[in-house]
VEXDREN-2710 file (C-alpha; in Angstrom, 1 decimal):
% VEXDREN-2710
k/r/px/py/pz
1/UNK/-5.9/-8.7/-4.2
2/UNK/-3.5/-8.0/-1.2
3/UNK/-1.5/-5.2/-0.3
4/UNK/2.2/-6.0/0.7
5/UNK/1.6/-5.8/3.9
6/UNK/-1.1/-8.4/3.9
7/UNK/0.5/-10.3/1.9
8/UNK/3.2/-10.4/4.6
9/UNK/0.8/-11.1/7.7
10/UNK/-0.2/-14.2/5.8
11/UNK/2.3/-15.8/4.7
12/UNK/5.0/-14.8/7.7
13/UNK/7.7/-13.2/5.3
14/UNK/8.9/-10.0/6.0
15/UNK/7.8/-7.0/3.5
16/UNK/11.6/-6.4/3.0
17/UNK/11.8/-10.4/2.0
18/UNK/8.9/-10.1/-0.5
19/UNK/10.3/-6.8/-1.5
20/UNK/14.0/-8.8/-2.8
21/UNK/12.3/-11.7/-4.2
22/UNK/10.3/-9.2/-6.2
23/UNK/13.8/-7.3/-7.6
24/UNK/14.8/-11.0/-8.2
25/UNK/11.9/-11.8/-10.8
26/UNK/10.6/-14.3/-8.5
27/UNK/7.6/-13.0/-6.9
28/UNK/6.6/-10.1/-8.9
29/UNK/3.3/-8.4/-8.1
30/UNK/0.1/-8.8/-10.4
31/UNK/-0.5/-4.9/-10.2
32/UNK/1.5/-1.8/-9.4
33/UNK/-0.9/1.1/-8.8
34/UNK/0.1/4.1/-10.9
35/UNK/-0.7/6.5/-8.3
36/UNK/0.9/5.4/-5.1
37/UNK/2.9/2.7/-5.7
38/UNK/1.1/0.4/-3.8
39/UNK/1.7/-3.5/-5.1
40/UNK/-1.1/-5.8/-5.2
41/UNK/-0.9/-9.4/-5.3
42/UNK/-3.4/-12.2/-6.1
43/UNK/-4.2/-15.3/-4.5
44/UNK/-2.2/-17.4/-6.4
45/UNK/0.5/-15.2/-4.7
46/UNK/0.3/-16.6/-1.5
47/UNK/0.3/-20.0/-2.3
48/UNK/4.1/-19.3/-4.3
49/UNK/4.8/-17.8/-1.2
50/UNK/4.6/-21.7/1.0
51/UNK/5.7/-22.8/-1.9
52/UNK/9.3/-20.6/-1.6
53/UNK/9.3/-21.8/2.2
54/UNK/8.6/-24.6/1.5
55/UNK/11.3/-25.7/-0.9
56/UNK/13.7/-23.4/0.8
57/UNK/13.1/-25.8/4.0
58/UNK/14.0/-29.0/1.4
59/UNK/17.3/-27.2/0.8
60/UNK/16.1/-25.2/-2.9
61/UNK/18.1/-22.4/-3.4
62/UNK/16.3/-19.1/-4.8
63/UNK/18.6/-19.8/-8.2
64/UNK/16.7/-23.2/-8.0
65/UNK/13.3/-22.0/-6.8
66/UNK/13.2/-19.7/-10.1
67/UNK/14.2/-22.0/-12.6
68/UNK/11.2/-24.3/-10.7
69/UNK/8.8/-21.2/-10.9
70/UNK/9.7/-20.6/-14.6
71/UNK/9.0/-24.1/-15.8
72/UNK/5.5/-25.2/-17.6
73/UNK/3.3/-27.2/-15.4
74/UNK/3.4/-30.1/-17.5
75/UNK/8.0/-30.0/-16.7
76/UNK/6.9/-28.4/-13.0
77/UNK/6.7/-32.0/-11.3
78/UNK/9.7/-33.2/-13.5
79/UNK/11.9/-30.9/-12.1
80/UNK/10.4/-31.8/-8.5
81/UNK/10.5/-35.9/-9.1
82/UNK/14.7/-35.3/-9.8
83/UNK/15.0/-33.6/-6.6
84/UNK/13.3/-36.1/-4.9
85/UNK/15.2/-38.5/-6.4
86/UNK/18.2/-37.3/-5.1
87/UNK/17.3/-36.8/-1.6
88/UNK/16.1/-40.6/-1.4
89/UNK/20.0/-40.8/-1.5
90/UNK/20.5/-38.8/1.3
91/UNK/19.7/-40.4/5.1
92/UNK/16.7/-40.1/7.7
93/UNK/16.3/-36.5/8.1
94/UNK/16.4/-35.7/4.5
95/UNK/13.4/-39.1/3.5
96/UNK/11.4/-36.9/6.2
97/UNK/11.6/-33.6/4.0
98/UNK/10.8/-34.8/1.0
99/UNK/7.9/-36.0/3.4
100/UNK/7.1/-32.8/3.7
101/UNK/7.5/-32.2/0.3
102/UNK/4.7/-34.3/-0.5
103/UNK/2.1/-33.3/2.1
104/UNK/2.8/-29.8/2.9
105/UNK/0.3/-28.5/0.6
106/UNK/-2.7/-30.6/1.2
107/UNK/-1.4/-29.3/5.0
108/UNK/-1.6/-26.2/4.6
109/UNK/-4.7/-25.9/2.8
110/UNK/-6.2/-28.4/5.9
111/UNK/-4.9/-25.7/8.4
112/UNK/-6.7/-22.7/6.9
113/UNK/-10.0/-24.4/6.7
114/UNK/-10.1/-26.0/10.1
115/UNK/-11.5/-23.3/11.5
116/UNK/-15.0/-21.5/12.3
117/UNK/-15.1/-17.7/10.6
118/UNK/-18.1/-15.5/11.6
119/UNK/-19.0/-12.0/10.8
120/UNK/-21.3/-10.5/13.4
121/UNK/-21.9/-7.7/15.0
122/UNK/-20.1/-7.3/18.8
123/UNK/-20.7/-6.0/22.0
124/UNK/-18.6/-4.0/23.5
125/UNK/-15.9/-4.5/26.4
126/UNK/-14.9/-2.4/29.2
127/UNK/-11.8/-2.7/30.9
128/UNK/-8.8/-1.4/32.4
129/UNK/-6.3/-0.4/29.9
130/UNK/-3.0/0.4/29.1
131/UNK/-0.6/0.5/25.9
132/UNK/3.0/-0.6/25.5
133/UNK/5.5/-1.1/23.1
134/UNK/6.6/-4.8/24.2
135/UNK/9.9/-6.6/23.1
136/UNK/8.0/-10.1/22.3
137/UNK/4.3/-11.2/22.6
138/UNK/5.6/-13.0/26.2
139/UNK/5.9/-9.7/27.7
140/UNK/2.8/-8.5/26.8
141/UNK/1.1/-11.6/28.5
142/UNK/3.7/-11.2/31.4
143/UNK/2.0/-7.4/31.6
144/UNK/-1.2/-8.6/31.6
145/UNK/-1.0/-10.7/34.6
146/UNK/0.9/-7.9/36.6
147/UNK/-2.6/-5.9/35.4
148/UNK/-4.5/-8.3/36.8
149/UNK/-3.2/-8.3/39.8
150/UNK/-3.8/-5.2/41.1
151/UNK/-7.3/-4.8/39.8
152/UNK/-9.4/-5.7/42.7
153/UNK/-11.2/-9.0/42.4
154/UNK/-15.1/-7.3/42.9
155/UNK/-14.5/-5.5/39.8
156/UNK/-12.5/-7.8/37.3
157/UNK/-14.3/-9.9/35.0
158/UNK/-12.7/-13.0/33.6
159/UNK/-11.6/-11.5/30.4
160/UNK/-8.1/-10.3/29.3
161/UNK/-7.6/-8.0/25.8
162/UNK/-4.6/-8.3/23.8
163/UNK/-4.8/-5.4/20.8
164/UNK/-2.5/-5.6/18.1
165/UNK/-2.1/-2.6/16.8
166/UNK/0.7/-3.7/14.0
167/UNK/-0.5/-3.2/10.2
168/UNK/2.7/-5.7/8.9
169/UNK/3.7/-9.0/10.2
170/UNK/6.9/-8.3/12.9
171/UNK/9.0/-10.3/14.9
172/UNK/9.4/-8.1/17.9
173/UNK/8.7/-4.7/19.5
174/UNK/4.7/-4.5/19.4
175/UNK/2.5/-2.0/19.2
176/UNK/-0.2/-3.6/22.4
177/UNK/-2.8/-2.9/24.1
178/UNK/-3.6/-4.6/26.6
179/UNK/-6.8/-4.7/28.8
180/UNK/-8.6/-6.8/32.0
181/UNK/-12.4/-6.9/31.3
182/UNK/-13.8/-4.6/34.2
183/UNK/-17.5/-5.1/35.9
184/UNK/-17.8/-1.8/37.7
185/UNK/-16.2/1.5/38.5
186/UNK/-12.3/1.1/39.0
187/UNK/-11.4/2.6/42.5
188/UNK/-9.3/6.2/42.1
189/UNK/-5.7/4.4/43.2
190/UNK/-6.1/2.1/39.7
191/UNK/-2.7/3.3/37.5
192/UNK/-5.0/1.9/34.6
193/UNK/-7.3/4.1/32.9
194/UNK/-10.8/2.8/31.8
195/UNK/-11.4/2.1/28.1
196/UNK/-14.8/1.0/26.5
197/UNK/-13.6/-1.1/23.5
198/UNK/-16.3/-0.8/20.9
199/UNK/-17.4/-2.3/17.5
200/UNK/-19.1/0.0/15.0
201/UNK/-18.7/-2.1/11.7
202/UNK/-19.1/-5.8/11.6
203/UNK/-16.1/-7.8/12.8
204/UNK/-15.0/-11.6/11.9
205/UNK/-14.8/-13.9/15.2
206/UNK/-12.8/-16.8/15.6
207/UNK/-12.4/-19.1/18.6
208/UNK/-9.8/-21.5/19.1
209/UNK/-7.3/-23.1/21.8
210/UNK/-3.9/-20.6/22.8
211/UNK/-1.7/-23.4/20.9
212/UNK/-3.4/-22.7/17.9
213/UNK/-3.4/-18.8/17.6
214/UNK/-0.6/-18.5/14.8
215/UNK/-2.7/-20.7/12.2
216/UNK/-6.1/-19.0/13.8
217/UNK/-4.9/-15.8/12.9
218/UNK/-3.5/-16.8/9.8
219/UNK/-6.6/-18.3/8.6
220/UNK/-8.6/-15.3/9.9
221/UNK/-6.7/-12.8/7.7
222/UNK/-7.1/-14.9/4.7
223/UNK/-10.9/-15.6/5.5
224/UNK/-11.7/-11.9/5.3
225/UNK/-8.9/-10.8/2.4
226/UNK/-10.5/-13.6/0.1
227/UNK/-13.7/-13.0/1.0
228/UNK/-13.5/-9.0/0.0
229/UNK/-13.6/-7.4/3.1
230/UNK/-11.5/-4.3/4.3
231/UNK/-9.6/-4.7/7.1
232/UNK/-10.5/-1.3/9.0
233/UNK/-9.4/-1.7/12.6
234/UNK/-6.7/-3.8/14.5
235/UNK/-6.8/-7.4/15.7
236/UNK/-8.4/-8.2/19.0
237/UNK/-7.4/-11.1/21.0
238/UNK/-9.7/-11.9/24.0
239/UNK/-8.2/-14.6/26.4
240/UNK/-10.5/-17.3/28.5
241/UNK/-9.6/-18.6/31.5
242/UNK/-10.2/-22.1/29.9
243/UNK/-7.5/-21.5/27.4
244/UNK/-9.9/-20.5/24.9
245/UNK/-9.2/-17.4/22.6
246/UNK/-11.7/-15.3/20.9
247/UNK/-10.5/-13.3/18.1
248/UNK/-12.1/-10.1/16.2
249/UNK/-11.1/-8.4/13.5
250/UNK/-13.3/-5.0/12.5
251/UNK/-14.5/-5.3/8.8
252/UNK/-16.6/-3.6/6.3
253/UNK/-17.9/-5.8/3.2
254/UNK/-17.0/-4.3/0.1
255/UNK/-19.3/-4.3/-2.8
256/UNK/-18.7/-3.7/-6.8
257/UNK/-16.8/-0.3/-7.8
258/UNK/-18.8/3.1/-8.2
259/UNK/-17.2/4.2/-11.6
260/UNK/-19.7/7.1/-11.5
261/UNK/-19.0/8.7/-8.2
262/UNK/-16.9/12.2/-7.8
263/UNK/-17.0/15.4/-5.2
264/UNK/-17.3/18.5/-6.0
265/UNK/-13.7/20.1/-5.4
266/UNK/-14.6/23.6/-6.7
267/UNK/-15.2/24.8/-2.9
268/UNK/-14.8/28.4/-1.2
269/UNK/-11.8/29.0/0.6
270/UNK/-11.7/28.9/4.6
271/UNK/-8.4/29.6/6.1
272/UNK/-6.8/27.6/8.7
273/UNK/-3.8/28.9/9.9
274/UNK/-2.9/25.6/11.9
275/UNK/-3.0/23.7/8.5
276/UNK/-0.6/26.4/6.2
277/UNK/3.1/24.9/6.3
278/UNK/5.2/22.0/5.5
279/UNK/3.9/18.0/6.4
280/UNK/5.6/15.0/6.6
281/UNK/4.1/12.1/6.5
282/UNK/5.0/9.4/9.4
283/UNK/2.3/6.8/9.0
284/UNK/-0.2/4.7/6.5
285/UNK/-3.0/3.0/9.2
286/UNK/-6.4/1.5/8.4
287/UNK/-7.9/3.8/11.6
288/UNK/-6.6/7.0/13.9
289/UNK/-6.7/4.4/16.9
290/UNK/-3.8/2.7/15.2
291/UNK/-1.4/5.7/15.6
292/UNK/1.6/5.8/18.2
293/UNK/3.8/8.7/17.8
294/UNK/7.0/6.3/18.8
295/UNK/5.8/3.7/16.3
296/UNK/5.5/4.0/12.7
297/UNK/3.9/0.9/10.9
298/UNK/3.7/0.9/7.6
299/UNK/5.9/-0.3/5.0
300/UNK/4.1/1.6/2.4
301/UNK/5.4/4.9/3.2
302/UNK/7.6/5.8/0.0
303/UNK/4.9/4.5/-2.2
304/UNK/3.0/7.2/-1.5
305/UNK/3.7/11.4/-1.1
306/UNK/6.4/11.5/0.8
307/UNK/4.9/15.2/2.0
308/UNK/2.5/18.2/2.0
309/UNK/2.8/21.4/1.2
310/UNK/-0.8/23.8/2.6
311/UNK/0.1/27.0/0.8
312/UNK/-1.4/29.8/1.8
313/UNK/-5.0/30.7/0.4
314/UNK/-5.6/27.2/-0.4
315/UNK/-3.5/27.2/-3.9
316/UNK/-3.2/23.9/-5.6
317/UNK/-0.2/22.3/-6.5
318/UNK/0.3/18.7/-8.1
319/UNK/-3.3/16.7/-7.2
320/UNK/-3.9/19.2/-4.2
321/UNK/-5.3/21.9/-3.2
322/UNK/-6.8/22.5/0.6
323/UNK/-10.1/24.5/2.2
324/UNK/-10.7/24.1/6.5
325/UNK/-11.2/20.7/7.5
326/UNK/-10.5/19.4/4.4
327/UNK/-7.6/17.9/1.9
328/UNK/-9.0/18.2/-1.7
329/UNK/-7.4/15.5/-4.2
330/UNK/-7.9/14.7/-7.8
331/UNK/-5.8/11.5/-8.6
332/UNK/-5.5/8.1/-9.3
333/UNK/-6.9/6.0/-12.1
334/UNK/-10.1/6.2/-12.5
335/UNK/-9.6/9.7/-12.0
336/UNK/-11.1/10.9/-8.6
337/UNK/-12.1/14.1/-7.3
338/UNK/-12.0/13.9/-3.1
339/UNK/-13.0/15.6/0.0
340/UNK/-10.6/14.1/2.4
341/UNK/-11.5/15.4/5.6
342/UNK/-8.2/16.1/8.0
343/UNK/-8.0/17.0/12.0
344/UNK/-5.1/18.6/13.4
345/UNK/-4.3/17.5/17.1
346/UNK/-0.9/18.3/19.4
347/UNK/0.6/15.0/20.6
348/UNK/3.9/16.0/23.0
349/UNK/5.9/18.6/21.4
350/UNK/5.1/17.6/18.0
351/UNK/1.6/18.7/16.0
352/UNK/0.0/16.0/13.6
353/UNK/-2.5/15.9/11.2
354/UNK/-4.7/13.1/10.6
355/UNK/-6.3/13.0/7.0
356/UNK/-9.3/10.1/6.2
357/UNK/-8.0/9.7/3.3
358/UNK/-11.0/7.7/0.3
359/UNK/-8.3/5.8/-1.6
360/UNK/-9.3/2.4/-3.7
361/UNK/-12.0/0.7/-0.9
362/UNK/-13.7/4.2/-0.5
363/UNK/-15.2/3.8/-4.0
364/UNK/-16.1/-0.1/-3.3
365/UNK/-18.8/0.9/0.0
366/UNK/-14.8/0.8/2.4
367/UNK/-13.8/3.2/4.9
368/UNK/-10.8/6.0/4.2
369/UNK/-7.1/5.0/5.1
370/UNK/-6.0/7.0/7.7
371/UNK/-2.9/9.0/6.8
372/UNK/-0.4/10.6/9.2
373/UNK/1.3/13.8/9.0
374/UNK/3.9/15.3/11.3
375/UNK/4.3/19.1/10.8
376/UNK/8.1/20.3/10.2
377/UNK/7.4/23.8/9.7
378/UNK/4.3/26.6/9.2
379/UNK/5.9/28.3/7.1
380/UNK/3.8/30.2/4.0
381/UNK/5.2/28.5/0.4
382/UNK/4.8/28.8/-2.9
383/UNK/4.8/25.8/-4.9
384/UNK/8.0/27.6/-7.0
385/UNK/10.3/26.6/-4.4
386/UNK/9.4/23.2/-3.7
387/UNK/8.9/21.9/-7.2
388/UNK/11.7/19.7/-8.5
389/UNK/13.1/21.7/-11.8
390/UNK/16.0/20.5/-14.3
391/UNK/19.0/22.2/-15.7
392/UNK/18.1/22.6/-19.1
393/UNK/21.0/21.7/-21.3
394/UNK/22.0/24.2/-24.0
395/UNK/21.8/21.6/-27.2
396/UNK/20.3/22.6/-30.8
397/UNK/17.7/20.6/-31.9
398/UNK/19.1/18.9/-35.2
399/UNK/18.2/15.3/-34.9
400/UNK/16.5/14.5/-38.3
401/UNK/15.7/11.1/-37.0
402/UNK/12.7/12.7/-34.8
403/UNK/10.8/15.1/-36.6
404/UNK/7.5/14.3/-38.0
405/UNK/4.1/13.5/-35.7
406/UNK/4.0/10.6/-33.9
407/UNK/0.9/9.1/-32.2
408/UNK/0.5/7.0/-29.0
409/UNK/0.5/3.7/-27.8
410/UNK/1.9/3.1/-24.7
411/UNK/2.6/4.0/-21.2
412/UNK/5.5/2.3/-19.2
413/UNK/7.9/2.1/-16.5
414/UNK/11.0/1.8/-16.8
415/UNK/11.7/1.9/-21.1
416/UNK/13.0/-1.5/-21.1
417/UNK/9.6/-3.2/-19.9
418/UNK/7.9/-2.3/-23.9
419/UNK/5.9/-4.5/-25.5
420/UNK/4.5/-4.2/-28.7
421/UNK/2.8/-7.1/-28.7
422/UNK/1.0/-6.4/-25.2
423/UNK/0.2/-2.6/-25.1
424/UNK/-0.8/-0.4/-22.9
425/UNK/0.7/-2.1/-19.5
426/UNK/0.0/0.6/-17.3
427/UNK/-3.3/2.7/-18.3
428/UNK/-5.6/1.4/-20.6
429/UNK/-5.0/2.8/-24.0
430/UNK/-8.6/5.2/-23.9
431/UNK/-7.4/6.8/-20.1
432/UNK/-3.4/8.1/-22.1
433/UNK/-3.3/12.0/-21.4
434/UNK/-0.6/12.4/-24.0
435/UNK/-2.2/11.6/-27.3
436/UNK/-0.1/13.5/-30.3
437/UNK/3.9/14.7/-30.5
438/UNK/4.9/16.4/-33.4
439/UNK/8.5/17.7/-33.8
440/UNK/9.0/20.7/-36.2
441/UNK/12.1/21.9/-37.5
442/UNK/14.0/24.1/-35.3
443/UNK/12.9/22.8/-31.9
444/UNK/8.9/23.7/-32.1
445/UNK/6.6/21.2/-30.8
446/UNK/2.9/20.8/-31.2
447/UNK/1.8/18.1/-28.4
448/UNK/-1.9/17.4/-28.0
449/UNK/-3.8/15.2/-24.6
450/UNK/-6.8/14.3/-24.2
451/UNK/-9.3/15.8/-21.5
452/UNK/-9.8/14.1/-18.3
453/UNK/-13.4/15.1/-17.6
454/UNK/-14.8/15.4/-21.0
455/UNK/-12.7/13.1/-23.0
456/UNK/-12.0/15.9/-25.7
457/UNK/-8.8/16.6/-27.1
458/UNK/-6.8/20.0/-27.2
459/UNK/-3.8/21.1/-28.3
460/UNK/-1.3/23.1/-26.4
461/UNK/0.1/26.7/-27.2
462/UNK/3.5/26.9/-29.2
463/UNK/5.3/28.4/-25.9
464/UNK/4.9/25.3/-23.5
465/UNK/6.7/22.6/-25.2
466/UNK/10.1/22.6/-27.4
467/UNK/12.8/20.1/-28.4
468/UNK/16.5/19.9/-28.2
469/UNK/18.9/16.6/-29.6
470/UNK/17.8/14.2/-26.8
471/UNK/15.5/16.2/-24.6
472/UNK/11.5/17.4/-25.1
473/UNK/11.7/20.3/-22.6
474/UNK/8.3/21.6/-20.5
475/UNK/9.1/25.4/-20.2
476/UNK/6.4/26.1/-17.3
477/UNK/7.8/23.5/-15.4
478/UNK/11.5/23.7/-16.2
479/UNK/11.6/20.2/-16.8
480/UNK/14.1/18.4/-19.4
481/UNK/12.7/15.0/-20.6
482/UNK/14.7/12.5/-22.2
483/UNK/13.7/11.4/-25.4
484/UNK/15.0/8.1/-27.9
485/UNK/14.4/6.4/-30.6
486/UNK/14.5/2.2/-31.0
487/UNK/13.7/-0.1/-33.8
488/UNK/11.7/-2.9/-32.7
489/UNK/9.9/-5.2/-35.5
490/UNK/10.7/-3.4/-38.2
491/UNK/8.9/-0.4/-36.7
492/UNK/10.2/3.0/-34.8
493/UNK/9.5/3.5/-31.1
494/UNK/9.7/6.8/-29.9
495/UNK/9.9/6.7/-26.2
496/UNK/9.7/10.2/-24.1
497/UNK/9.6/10.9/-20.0
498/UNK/6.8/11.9/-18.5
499/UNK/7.9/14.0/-15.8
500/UNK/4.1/14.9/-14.0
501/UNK/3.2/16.0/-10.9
502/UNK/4.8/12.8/-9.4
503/UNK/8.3/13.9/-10.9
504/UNK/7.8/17.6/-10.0
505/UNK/6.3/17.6/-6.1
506/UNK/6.4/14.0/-5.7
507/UNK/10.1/13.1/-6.6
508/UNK/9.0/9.3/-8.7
509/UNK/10.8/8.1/-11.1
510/UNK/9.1/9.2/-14.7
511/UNK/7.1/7.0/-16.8
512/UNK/7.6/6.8/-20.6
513/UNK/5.3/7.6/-23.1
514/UNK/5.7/5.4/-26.0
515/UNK/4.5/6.5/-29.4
516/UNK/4.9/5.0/-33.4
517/UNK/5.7/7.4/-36.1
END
């Protein structure tokens, strides 16, 4: 499965583009993780991506290209035949598209094989170095030369590094950096600093000719994403003076998930009075080398917390809680408890925090993302005045329609997306927390979820839960959670907010609990 991200490298369409044809039905993704938002798409994905260029390039319009998409197979050529049809009307240029029509994907599938993909080990590279944010890959081989050219001939070698330090496919300002291979000690007048580039997981090599680097890198990123490897470092593009480029690309294999494996969370507290304040997050980066202060890359950063609060004493809030030199978590589906280590470090006037952070690939033998965090303020919260509380309306609760007990059977987002004939879209139906609502007369509620660690159920105390016409309010949390009823099949639907965690600290948008009387 790729990310958005990747999805974008490959196929050359901005994350912004893949996000609208996703609000446009046309290219949803196969999976939304619950957690962080992230979307995931399969294969398949990238091939309805050429296809979309594709037929936008024959003159399709996206109205056209979703009534194509929509089709069965068996009507999918049909539809394609008539538009042929009708450009066989049209003069020379248009014959040569439906040309491409016809061949582009046997093409396309001939470019991403044509070339030779090894995973090795590599040695490592010395050189003189220096990073830029460059306008357009020209400038950054326009830089290179000028480096060149004041490196003194008894010490160059005849290498030159281009590093790609970009997670999403962009058109211009780059993240480089950019290196002449070095053969000995760089005399103290050098502007460039020495750097040892230096390979400690496998990485996959690919050589070809400068013309073909676009389709080489292409087919590189697809190699390693369909082959189930985690991308954990950026792309490194070594030039030949015979034209020849070399290409690596750090990797780790992943292997099956560990269902089993969890970290024990339940740790004495160690103060660090660096880490107590207020943290935004400014970047989402596969390693720490990545980061550049003046460039933020990913695309992903409001799918995920949008901040972190380290109160004093280590107190947990939402999924977190904190101890010196680490980030304790307990999220995601499965449910995982995490030691996510974190380093603080002062970068110009501004202090970040840099957390390896074990998301999805952790649990599959991956590395931990590297997550970002600029510090806004050190101030010593309570969670009280950063959670996210509703006005609770003043209603009585006198809708007959709702009382009674109600069990489970669903968890969506948004309401409208139910389907009783395909449960459980979200979590499967054994992982629900909220298992029983029952609405008494008056406004009492007895609510009862099932254990995460155990798998037992429990009931909660009279005092946290109540009802009002419209609304199941959470007293501890002062939240106000919309509740209705719908017909559907001859069967009432009683769908109800969740506002979580994710509502309260994180700001998301509630899932619904679905439940049948």
């Amino acid at each position: 499965m790729y990310k958005i991200g990747e999805l974008s490298k490959l196929s050359r369409l901005p994350v912004k583009t893949l996000r609208f044809y996703d609000s446009e039905g046309l290219l949803p993704p196969d999976y939304v993780d619950e957690l962080t938002g992230y979307r995931y798409y399969s294969a398949a994905k990238l091939s309805d991506c050429y296809r979309i260029i594709a037929l936008k390039e024959l003159g399709f319009s996206l109205r056209e290209i979703k009534v194509l998409f929509s089709l069965p197979k068996e009507n999918f050529s049909e539809f394609l035949k008539a538009k042929e049809e009708e450009l066989h009307n049209l003069k020379k240029q248009t014959e040569e598209r439906i040309a491409i029509l016809q061949n582009l994907n046997s093409n396309l599938k001939e470019r991403m094989t044509m070339f030779d993909i090894v995973i090795r080990k590599s040695d490592e590279i010395r050189l003189a170095y220096h990073r830029k944010i460059v306008s357009s890959k020209s400038e950054g081989a326009e830089a290179l030369k000028q480096m060149r050219s004041v490196i003194p001939a008894a010490v160059s070698g005849h290498r030159t590094v281009l590093i790609d330090y970009e997670t999403e496919y962009i058109s211009e300002n780059f993240d480089m950096g950019l290196g002449v291979e070095i053969t000995g000690a760089l005399p103290k007048s050098c502007p460039f600093p020495e750097k040892i580039i230096s390979f400690d997981t496998d990485t996959a090599n690919l050589v070809c000719t400068a013309e073909e680097c676009e389709d080489g890198l292409g087919a590189l990123h697809k190699y390693v994403l369909d082959h189930d490897y985690q991308i954990t470092g950026p792309v490194y593009r070594i030039l030949y003076e015979d034209n020849a480029v070399e290409f690596k690309l750090p990797v780790v294999k992943l292997k099956d998930y560990d269902d089993g494996y969890q970290e024990d969370i339940n740790l004495p507290f160690e103060n660090d009075e660096d880490a107590v304040g207020h943290w935004e997050m400014t970047d989402f980066l596969p390693c720490r080398e990545m980061f550049h202060p003046q460039k933020q890359k990913s695309a992903l950063l409001k799918d995920f917390a949008k901040g972190l609060y380290f109160l004093p004493g280590g107190e947990r809030y939402w999924c977190f809680g904190w101890t010196k030199g680490l980030l304790l978590s307990e999220c995601g589906y499965p449910h995982r408890k995490n030691q996510n280590p974190y380093t603080i470090e002062k970068i110009g006037d501004e202090t970040y925090m840099f957390i390896d952070f074990k998301g999805p690939g952790y649990y599959r033998g991956g590395r931990p993302d590297t997550l970002v965090f600029r510090k806004l303020d050190s101030k010593a919260y309570r969670k009280q005045e950063f959670m996210i509380t509703d006005e609770i309306p003043n209603i009585p609760a006198d809708d007959s329609s709702v009382l009674g007990k109600w069990n489970v059977c669903d968890l969506v987002r948004p309401a409208k997306s139910f389907d009783p004939h395909n449960l459980c879209s979200v979590l499967p139906y054994e992982a629900l927390y909220w298992r029983t609502a029952e609405f008494l007369e008056g406004g009492g509620m007895r609510n009862s979820f099932r254990n995460r660690d155990d798998g037992s159920f429990h009931t909660d105390a009279p005092h946290i839960w109540r009802w009002m016409t419209g609304y199941v309010i959470c007293n501890p949390r002062s939240t106000a959670a919309k509740y209705m009823i719908r017909r559907i099949d001859n069967t009432d639907y009683l769908f109800v907010q969740w506002k979580s965690g994710d509502y309260s600290f994180g700001g998301d948008e509630p899932y619904w609990y679905v439940f049948r009387r």
